[in-house]
C-alpha positions as CSV (number, residue, x, y, z in Angstrom):
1,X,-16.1,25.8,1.0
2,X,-17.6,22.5,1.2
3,X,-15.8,21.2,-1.6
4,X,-12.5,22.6,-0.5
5,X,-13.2,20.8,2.8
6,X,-14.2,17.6,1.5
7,X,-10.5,17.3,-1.1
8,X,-9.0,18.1,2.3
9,X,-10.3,15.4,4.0
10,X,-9.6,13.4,1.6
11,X,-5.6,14.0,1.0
12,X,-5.1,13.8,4.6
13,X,-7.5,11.2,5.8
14,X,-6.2,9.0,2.8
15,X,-2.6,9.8,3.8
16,X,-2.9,9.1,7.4
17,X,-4.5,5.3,6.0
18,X,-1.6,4.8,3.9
19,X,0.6,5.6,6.8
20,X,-0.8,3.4,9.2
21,X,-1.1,0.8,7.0
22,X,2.4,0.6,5.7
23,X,3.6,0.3,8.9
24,X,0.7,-0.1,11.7
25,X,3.4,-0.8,14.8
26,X,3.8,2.4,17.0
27,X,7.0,1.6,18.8
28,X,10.3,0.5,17.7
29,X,10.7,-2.6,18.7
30,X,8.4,-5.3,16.9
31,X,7.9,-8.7,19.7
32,X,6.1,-5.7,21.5
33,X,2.8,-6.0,19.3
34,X,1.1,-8.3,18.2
35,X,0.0,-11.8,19.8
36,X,1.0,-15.9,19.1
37,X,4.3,-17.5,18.8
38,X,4.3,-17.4,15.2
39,X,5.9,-14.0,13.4
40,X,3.3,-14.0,10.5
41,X,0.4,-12.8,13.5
42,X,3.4,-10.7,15.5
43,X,4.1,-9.3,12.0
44,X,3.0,-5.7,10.0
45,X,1.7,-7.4,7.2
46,X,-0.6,-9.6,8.7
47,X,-2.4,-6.5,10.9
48,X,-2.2,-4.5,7.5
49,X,-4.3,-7.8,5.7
50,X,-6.5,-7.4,8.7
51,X,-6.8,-3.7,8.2
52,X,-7.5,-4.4,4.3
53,X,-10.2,-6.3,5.0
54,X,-12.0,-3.6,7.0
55,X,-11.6,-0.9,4.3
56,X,-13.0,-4.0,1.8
57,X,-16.2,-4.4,4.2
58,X,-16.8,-1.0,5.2
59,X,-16.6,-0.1,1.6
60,X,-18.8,-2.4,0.6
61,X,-21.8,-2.0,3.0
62,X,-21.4,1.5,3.5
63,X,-23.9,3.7,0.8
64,X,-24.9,7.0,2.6
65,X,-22.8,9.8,4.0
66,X,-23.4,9.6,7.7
67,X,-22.4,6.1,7.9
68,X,-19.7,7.0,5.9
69,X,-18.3,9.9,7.7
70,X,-18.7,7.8,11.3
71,X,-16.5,4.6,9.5
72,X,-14.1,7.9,9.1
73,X,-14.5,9.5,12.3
74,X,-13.8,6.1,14.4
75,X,-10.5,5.0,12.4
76,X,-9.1,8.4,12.3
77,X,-10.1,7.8,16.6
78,X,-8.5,4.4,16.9
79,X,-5.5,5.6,15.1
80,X,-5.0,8.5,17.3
81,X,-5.3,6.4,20.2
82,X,-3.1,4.0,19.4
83,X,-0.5,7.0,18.7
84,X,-0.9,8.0,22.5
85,X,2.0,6.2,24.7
86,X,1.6,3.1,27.1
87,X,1.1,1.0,24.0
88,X,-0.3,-2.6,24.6
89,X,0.0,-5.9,22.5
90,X,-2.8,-5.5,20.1
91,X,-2.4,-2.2,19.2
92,X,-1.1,-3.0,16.2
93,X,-4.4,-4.3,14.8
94,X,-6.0,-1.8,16.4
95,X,-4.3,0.9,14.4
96,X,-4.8,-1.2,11.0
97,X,-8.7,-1.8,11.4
98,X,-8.5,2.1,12.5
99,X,-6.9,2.8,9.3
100,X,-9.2,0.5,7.0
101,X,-12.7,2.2,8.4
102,X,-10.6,5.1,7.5
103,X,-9.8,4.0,3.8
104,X,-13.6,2.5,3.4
105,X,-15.1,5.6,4.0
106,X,-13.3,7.8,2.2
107,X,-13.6,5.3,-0.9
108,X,-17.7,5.6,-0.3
109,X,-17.3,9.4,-0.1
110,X,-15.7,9.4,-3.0
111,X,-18.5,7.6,-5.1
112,X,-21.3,9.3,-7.3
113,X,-21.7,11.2,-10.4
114,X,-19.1,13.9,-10.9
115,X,-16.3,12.2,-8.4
116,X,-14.2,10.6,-10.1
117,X,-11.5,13.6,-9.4
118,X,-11.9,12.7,-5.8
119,X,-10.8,9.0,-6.4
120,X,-7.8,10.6,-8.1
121,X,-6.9,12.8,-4.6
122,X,-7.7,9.5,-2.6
123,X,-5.2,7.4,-4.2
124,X,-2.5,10.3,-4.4
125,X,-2.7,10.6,-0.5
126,X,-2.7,6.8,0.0
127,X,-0.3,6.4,-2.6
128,X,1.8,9.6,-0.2
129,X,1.3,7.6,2.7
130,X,2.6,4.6,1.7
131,X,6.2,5.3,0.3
132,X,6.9,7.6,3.5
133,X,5.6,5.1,6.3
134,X,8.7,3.6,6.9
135,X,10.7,6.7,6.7
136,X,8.7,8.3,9.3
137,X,8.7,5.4,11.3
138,X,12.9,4.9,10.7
139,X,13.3,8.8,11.7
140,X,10.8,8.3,14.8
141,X,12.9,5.4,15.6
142,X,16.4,6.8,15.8
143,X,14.9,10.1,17.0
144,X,13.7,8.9,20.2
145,X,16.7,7.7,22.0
146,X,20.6,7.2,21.2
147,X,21.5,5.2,17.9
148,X,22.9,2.6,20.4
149,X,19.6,1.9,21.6
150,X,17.0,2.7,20.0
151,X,15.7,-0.7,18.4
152,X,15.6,-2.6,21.7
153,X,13.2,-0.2,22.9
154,X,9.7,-1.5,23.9
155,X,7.0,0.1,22.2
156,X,5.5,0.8,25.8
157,X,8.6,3.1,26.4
158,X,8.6,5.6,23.6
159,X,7.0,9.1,23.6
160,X,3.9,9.8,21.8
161,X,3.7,9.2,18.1
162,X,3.4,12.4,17.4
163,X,3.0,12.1,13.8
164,X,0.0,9.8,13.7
165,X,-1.7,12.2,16.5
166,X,-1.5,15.2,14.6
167,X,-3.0,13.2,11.7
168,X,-5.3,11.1,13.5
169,X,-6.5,14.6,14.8
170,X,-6.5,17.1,11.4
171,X,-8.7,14.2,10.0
172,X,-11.2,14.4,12.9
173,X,-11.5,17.5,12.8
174,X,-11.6,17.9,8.7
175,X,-14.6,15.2,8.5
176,X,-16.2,17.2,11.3
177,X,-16.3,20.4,9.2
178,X,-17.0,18.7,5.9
179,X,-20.0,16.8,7.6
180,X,-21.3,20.3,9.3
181,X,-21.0,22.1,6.1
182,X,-22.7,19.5,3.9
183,X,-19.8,18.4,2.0
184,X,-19.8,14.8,2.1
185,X,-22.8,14.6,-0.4
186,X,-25.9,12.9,-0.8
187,X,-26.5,9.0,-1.0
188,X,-24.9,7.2,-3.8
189,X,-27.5,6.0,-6.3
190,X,-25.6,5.8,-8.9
191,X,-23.0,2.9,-7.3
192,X,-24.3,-0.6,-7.5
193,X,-24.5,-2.9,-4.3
194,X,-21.1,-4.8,-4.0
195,X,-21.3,-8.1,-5.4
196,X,-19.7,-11.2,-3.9
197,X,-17.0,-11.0,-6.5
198,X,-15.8,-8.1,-4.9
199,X,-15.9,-9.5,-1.2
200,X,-14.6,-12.5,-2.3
201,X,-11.1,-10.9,-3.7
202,X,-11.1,-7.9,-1.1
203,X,-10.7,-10.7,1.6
204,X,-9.0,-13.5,-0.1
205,X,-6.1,-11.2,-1.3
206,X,-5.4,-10.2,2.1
207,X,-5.4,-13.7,3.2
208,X,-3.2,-15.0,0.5
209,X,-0.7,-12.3,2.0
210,X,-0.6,-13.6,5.2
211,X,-0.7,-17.4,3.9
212,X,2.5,-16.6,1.6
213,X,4.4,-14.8,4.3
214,X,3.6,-17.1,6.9
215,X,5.0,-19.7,4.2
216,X,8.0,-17.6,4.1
217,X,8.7,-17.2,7.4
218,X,8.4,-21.1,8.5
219,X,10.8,-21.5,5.8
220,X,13.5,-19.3,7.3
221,X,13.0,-20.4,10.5
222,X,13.9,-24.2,9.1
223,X,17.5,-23.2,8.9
224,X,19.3,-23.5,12.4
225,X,20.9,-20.0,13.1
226,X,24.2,-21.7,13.4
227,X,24.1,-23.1,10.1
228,X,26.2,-22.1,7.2
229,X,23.1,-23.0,4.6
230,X,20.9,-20.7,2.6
231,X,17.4,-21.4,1.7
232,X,15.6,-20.0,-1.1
233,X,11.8,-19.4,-1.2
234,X,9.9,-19.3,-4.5
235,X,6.1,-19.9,-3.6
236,X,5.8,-16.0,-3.8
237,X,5.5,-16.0,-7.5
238,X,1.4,-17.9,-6.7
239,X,0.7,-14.5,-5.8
240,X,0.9,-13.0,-9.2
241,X,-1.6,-15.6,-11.1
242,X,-4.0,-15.4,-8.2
243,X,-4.4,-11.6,-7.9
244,X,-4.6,-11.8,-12.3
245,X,-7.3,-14.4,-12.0
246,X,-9.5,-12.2,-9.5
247,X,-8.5,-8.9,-11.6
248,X,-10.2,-10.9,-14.5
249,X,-12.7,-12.1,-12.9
250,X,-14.2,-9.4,-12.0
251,X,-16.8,-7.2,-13.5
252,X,-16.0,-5.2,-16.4
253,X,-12.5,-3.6,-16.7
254,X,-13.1,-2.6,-12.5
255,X,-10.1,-5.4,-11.8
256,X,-7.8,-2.6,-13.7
257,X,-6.8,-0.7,-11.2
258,X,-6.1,-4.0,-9.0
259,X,-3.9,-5.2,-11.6
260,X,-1.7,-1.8,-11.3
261,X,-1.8,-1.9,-7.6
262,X,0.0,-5.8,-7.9
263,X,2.0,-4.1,-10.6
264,X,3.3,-1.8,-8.0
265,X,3.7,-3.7,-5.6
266,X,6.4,-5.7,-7.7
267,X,7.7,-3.4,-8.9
268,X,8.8,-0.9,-5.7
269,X,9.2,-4.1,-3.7
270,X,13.0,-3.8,-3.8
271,X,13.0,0.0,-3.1
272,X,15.5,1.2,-1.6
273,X,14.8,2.4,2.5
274,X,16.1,5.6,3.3
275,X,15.9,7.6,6.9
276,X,15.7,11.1,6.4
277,X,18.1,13.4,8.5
278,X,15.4,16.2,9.0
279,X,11.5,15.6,8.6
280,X,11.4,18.0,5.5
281,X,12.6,15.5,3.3
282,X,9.6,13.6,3.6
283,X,8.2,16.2,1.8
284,X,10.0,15.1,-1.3
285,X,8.4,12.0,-2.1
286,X,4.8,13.4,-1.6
287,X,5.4,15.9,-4.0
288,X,6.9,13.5,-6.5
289,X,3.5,11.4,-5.8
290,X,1.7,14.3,-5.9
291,X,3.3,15.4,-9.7
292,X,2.5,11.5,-10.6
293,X,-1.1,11.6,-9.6
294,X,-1.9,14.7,-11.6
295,X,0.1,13.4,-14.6
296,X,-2.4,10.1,-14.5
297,X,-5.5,12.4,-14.1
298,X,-4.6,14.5,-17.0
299,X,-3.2,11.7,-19.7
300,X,-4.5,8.4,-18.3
301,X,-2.0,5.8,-20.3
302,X,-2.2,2.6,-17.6
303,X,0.0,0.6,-20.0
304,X,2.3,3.7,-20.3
305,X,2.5,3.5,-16.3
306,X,3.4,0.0,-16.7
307,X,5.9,0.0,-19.2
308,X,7.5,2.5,-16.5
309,X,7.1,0.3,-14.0
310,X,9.0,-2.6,-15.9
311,X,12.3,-0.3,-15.5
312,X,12.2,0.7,-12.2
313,X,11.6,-3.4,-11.7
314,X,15.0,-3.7,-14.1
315,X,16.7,-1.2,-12.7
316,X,18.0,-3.8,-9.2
317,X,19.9,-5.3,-12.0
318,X,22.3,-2.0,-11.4
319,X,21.9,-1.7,-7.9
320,X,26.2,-2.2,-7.5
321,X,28.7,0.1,-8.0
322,X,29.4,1.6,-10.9
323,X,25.5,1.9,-12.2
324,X,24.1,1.8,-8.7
325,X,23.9,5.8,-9.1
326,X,20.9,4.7,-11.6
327,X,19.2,2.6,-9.6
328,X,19.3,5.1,-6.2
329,X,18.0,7.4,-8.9
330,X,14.8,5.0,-10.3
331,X,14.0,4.3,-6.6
332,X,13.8,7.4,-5.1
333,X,12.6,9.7,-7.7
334,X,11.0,7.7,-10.4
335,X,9.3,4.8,-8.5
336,X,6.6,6.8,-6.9
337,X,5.8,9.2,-9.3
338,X,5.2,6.1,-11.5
339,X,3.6,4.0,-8.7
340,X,1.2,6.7,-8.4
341,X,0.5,7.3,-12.2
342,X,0.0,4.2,-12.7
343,X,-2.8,3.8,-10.2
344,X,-4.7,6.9,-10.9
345,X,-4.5,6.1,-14.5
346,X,-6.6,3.2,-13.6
347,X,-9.6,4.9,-11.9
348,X,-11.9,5.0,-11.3
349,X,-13.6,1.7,-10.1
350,X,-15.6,0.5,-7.6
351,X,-15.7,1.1,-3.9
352,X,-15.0,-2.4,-2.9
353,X,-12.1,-3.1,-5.5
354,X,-11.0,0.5,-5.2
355,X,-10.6,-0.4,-1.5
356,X,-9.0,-3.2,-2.3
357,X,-6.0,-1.8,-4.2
358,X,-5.4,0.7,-2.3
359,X,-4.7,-1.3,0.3
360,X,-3.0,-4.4,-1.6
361,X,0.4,-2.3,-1.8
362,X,0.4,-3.1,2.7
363,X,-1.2,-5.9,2.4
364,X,0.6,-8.5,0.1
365,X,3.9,-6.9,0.2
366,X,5.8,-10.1,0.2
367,X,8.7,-11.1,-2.3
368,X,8.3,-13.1,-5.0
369,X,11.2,-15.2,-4.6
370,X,13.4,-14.8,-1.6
371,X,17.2,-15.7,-0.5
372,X,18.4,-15.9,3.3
373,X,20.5,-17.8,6.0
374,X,24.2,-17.6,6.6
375,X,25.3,-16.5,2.7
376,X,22.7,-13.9,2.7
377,X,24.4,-11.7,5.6
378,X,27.5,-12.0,4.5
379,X,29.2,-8.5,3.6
380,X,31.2,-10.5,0.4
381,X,31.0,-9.4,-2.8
382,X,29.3,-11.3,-5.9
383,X,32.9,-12.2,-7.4
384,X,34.0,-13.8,-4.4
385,X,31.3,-16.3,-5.3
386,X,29.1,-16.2,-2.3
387,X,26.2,-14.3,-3.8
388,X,26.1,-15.8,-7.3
389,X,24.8,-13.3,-9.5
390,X,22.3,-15.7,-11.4
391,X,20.0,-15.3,-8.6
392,X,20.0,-11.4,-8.6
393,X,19.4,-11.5,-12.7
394,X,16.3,-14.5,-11.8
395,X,15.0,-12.2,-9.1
396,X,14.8,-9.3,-11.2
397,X,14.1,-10.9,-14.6
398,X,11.1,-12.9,-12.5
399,X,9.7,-9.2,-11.3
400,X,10.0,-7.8,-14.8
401,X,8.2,-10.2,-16.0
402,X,5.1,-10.5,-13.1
403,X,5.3,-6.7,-14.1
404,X,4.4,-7.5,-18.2
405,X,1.9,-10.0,-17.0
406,X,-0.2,-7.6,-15.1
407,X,0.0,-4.9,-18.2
408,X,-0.6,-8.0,-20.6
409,X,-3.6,-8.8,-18.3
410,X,-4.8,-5.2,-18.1
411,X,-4.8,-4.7,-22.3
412,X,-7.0,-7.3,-22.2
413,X,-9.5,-6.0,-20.6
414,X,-9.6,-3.1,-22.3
415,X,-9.9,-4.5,-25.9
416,X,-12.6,-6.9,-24.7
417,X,-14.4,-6.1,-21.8
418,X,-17.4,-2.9,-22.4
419,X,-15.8,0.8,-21.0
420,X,-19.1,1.3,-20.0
421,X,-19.0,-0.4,-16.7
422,X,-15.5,0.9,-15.8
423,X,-17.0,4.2,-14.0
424,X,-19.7,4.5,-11.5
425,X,-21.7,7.5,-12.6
426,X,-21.5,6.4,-16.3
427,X,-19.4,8.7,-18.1
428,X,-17.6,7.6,-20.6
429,X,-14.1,6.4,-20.0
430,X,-11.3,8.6,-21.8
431,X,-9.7,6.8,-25.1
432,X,-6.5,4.9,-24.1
């Protein structure tokens, strides 16, 4: 019973992180969260860094179950408080650091001899939570008033969130049970203290996040909205030797699964957003998840994962008519089944850099290289010359590439760095 209790906890506690994360504003209308002038500290992203950086740090100091199941108890509590209504203007960071403390204790639960399985349920409710987020939030959005209206809402005027409540709630009550029937284990000898190698990425990934969309967003706001110019942002593409670097420099082959989590990220970065009709068809992509994370438990192939992950990152390349069938297809069927292969395939690791990955999808989901201005919003077709077409085929033949980088990066590590230090309770690693 304790066991049953504690994969619970774990699937929905990691789904209600994922959720949060991916989109930590409650109401519908985004100047009402957040603080500052600039939209890099009013923005999703930079409260999703913040909320990384919590799951890095609670992961990291965290070693025994009690602390463990408080970190859990408090974020599943901030979240559902910020789901109440009569929002305010910080609640979106609230919600984020209530989602890391989430994340970084179920990461320490997870740890030990004979968990790796857990890690595996972990990442496929993050993984769940993650590619329906903005779903869930577009539905909630257009749900709670008339089409006409609904995005110039104010967060302060929309009706309880239900969603995260319910969540917020099962979780409290889940790591309630597990903790009263025993089932969040013992202390954790067999994980090593976090080293400063580990902190050092968990919090300067995050940061780069912000830095780069900051970046980004000064940039757009350079062009006069009058103006019939386009600008084009390329400093993105830092992001991708920086997160390699820190996947290498880390100990052992633990940086794998970070290099799959980047691999996602540029990967399913041009996914297409859908708004389901009915809330059923969430259901859809957490089964496909679901199917992926088992499929990466029972034949763990990372580079296989990868070599996926490089078509769904071609696939934009068909994204018009008469191929754009294929490309609806790769992005709502086939990108998170792989996304979450891919990750599971990679554990486990590490608490700290387990943490870290999980949360890097949120936290650094900025472009690589970006178009806007005047040209960008223009409802003209490629042949009429205003979107030339070499910049879709540099776009996506940039992402394909980033893509091969990370699954060059992560072959070698596993021809030379030991397997040994891979998993936490010493097991040896299955043959790739």
């Amino acid at each position: 019973m304790a066991t049953l209790l504690r994969y619970v906890l774990l699937v929905v506690g990691g789904y209600t992180a994922g959720v949060v994360l991916a989109a930590p504003a409650v109401g519908t209308y985004p100047m009402a969260t957040g603080f500052g002038p600039d939209p890099a500290l009013t923005s999703g992203l930079a409260a999703a860094a913040v909320g990384q950086m919590a799951a890095v740090l609670a992961a990291a100091q965290i070693r025994h179950r009690y602390p463990a199941a408080a970190a859990v108890l408090v974020g599943a509590a901030l979240v559902g408080l910020v789901a109440l209504p009569r929002a305010w203007r910080f609640d979106v960071y609230v919600s984020a650091i209530g989602a890391g403390m989430l994340l970084g204790g179920l990461v320490v639960l997870c740890i030990g001899a004979g968990r790796v399985p857990q890690q595996t349920v972990l990442a496929g409710g993050v993984v769940a939570g993650l590619w329906t987020a903005v779903p869930m939030a577009q539905y909630r959005q257009f749900a709670a008033a008339p089409r006409e209206h609904a995005p110039y809402l104010a967060a302060s005027t929309q009706p309880t969130n239900a969603m995260w409540l319910v969540l917020a709630a099962a979780t409290l009550v889940t790591a309630g049970l597990t903790l009263f029937a025993g089932g969040a284990g013992p202390g954790f000898p067999g994980e090593r203290k976090a080293s400063a190698r580990e902190l050092a990425v968990g919090t300067g990934l995050p940061a780069l996040g912000v830095g780069l969309y900051w970046s980004f967003s000064q940039a757009a706001a350079a062009l006069s909205t009058d103006s019939v110019e386009e600008g084009r942002w390329r400093l993105g593409m830092a992001a991708v030797p920086v997160t390699i670097a820190a996947a290498l420099w880390l100990r052992g082959r633990t940086g794998t699964v970070l290099l799959a989590a980047l691999a996602v990220v540029i990967a399913t970065g041009g996914a297409i957003a859908w708004a389901p009709d009915t809330w059923p068809l969430l259901a859809v992509p957490v089964l496909l998840v679901a199917a992926g994370a088992w499929l990466g438990r029972r034949a763990p192939r990372p580079l296989t994962g990868i070599g996926v992950l490089t078509l769904v990152a071609a696939s934009e390349l068909v994204e018009r008519p008469p191929w754009d069938t294929v490309h609806l297809v790769v992005a709502l069927v086939v990108a998170p089944a792989a996304a979450a292969y891919t990750l599971v395939a990679c554990l486990p690791s590490t608490a700290t850099v387990t943490a870290t990955s999980l949360a890097v999808p949120a936290a650094m989901a900025v472009p690589l290289i970006a178009r806007f201005g005047w040209a960008t919003h223009t409802p003209l077709p490629e042949a009429a010359g205003w979107v030339p077409r070499w910049w879709t085929t540099m776009s996506v033949g940039v992402s394909v590439a980033a893509v091969l980088a990370c699954g060059a990066a992560m072959a070698w590590l596993h021809r030379h760095r030991p397997g040994d230090t891979h998993r936490s309770d010493g097991a040896p690693r299955p043959p790739e």
